[in-house]
N, C-alpha and C positions, 0 to 999 in steps of 0.2 A: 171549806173555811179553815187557816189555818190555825192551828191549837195555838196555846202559850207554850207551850216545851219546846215546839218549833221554832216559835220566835224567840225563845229565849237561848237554844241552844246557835240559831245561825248570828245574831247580834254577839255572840261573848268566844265563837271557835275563832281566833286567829287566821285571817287571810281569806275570811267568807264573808259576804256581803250581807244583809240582811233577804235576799229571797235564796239564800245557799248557794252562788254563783261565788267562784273563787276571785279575789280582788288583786288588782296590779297596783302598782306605781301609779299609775296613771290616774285611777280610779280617787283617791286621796292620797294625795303623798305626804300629806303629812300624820295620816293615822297608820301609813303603809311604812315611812321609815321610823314611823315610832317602835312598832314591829318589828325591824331590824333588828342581827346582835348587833353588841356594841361592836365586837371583833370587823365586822364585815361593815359597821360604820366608820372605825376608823380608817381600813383599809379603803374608803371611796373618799373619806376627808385628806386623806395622803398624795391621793392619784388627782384628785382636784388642785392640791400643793403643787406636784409635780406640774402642773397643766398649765398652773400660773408663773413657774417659774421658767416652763421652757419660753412661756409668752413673755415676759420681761429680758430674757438672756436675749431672744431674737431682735428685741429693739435697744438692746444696749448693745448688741453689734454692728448695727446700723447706723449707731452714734458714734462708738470708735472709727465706721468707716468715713464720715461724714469728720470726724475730729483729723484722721490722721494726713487727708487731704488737704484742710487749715495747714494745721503743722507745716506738712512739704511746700506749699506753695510761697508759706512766710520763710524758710530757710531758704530756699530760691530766692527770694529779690534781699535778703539781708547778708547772704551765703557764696551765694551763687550757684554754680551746679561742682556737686563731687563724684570725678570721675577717673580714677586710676585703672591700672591697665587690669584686666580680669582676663580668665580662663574657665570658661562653663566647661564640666567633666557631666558629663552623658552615658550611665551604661545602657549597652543595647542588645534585644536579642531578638531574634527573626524581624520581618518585615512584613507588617501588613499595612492597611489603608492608612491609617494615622503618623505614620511615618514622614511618608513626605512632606503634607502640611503642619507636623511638628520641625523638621527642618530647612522649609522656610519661614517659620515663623522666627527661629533662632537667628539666621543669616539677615532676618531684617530690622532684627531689633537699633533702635534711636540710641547707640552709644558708640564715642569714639572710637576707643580702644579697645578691644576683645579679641579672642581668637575661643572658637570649638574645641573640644577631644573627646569625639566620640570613642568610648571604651567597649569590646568584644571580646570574646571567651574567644571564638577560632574565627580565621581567615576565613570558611570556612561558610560562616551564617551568612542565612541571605541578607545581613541587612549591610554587610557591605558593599555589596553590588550599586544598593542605593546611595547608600553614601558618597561611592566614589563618582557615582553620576552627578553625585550636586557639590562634588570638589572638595568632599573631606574627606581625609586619611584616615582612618577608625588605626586605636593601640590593640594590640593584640595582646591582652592579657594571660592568657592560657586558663587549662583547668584547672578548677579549685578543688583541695582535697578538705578542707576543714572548714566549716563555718558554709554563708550562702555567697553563690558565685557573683550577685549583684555586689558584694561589700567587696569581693573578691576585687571585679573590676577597677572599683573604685580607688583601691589600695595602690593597682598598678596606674592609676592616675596621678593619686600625691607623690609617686615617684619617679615620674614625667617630667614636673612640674619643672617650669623656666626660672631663671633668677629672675628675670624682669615682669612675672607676675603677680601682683600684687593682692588682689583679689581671687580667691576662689568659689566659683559656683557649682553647686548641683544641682540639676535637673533628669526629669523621666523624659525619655523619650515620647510618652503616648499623650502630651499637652501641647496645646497650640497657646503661646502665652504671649498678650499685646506686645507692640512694637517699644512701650514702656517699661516692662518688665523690671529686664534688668539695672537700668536705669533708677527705679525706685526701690530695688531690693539693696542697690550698694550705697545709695545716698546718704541714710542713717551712719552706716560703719564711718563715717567722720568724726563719731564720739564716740573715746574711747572705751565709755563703758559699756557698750551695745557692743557683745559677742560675736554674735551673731541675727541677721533678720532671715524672716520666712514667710513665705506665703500656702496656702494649702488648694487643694483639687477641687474644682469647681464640676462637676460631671455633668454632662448635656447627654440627657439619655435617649439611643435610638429606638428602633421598633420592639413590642415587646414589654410585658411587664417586668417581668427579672430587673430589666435595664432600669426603669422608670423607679422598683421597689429599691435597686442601690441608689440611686441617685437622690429619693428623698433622706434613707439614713444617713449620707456622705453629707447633705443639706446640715443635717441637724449635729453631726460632728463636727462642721465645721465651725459652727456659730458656737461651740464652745472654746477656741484657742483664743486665746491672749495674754496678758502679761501674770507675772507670777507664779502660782502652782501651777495655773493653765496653758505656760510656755512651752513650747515643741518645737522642735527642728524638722519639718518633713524635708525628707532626703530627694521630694521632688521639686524644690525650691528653696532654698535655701545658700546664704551669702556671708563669706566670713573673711579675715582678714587672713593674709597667707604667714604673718606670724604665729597666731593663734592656731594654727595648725599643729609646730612644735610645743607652745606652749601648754595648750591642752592637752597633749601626749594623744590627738588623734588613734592615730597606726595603731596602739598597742589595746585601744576601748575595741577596733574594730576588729583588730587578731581574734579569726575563730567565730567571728557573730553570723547570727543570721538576720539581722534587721537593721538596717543604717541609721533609721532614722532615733530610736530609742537611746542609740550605743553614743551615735553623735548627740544627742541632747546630754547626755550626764559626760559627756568629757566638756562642753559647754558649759554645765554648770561648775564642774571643781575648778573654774577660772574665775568663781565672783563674777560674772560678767552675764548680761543681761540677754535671753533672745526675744528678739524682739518681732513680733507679728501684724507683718504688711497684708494690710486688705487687697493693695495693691499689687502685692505678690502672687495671688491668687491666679489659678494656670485652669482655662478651660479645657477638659477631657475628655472629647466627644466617647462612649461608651455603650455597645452594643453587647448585651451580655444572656446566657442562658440560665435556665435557673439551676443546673448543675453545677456550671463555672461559679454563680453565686457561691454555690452551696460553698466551692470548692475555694473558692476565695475570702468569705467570711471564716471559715474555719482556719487558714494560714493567719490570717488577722486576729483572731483570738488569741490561737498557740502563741503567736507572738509577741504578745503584747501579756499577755500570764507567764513567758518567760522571763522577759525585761522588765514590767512594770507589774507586777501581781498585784495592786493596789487598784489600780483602774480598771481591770479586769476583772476585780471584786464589785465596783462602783457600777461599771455597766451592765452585767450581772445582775445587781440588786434593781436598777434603774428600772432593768428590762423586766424583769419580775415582778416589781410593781405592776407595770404598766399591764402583762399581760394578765395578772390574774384579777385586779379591777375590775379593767374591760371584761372579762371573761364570768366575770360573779356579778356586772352587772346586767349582762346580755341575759342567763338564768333566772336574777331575780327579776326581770321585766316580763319572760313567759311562765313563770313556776306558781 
């Protein structure tokens, strides 16, 4: 029989049940998170904020995409199409699988006027071999002793450049990007106050989780670009006017950097002028990855982005920190 001391001590100890069997979540949740600290209730009322906000950001990018295709298709029949002569600059290095079918995707893009220049550190890399099989000349920029060699390239590109090109593009080699592309990346730059437009990396991941785990964070970075504070230039799509090149003082943001894309956004902004972010910019980059390369590549993307921008790098940082000690305190208080 059981006494009253017993029943009175298993009814009033904290996370016991009334036959002395430890109680979950489950069991009552609302006598279980009454129990909670506050500390460890805020922290899961934060992570639920967070949870609901990535769920609204994901469908208000859906609607810019859904908007910015309105837009284009009324500046086409009220407009018509705008299309000046462009020059896409490409740096490139070694040659694996993705190469080729990134340059035919480039050679078949739907615009009049364009021409390639593929940019290369030495004659040397095998990715010329391929290149010259599919009829482009790659620049030989040489080696770079300051800053990183991909800005490197790029620099002996703007100094390439033809009088009769109008438009310049950047692009990464490792994207296969519609036959529209370009097309809708230089259409905007007919107003003046659009700087620059961009599109960002779409990753189609191969065998393997590594691949699959970049591919969802790349997902969820990229459903945060758009206009305003959230404006970026990725240096793997992006479209600007070949004025704005001296205007912005380019050359001198990129003397010395190691990241293009950060350097080019704030020489973009000391112009007033707007970047502006195409959905339809967006570049599929099929992606086969191990979780060393991960490792090895998350961490370049950190460093660099806490060099250029320490602000965001605090922001995803704190995001991330949320997110894992939530989950993590609430996986504990589920078996504890």
């Amino acid at each position: 029989m059981e006494s009253p001391v017993h029943r009175w001590a298993t009814s009033t100890i904290p996370g016991l049940d009334p036959t002395g069997h430890r109680r979950s979540v489950c069991d009552n949740p609302l006598m279980s998170f009454a129990e909670v600290p506050l500390p460890l209730l805020t922290l899961w009322l934060l992570w639920l904020l967070q949870a609901a906000w990535c769920a609204f950001n994901g469908w208000a990018f859906l609607r810019r995409i859904m908007r910015f295709e309105a837009r284009y298709r009324a500046r086409l029949l009220t407009q018509g199409p705008y299309t000046p002569r462009a020059v896409i600059l490409v740096p490139v290095k070694g040659a694996d699988a993705r190469l080729e079918p990134h340059i035919a995707a480039l050679q078949a893009q739907d615009y009049p006027d364009y021409r390639l220049q593929y940019l290369v550190e030495s004659p040397e890399d095998p990715a010329c071999e391929v290149l010259r099989a599919h009829g482009c000349d790659p620049l030989v920029a040489g080696r770079c002793e300051h800053g990183g060699q991909k800005v490197h390239n790029l620099m002996a590109g703007l100094r390439a450049l033809r009088a009769s090109d109008q438009v310049v593009v950047f692009s990464d080699a490792d994207g296969v990007p519609s036959d529209q592309w370009l097309r809708r990346l230089v259409d905007p730059l007919r107003r003046d106050s659009v700087g620059a437009t961009t599109g960002y990396r779409w990753l189609l991941p191969g065998a393997g989780l590594a691949s699959a785990f970049l591919a969802v964070i790349n997902t969820s970075v990229a459903t945060l670009t758009g206009a305003g504070w959230r404006s970026f230039a990725w240096g793997g799509a992006t479209a600007l006017r070949r004025e704005l090149i001296d205007e912005a003082r380019l050359a001198d943001f990129w003397a010395g950097a190691l990241s293009d894309d950060f350097r080019l956004s704030q020489a973009i902004r000391r112009t007033a002028r707007s970047m502006l972010f195409l959905p339809a910019g967006m570049v599929a980059s099929p992606v086969a990855i191990t979780w060393r390369r991960l490792w090895e590549f998350g961490r370049r993307q950190h460093l660099i982005t806490r060099l250029h921008v320490p602000w965001i790098w605090w922001v995803g940082l704190s995001a991330t920190g949320l997110y894992t000690a939530a989950f993590a305190s609430a996986i504990v208080a589920q078996f504890s």
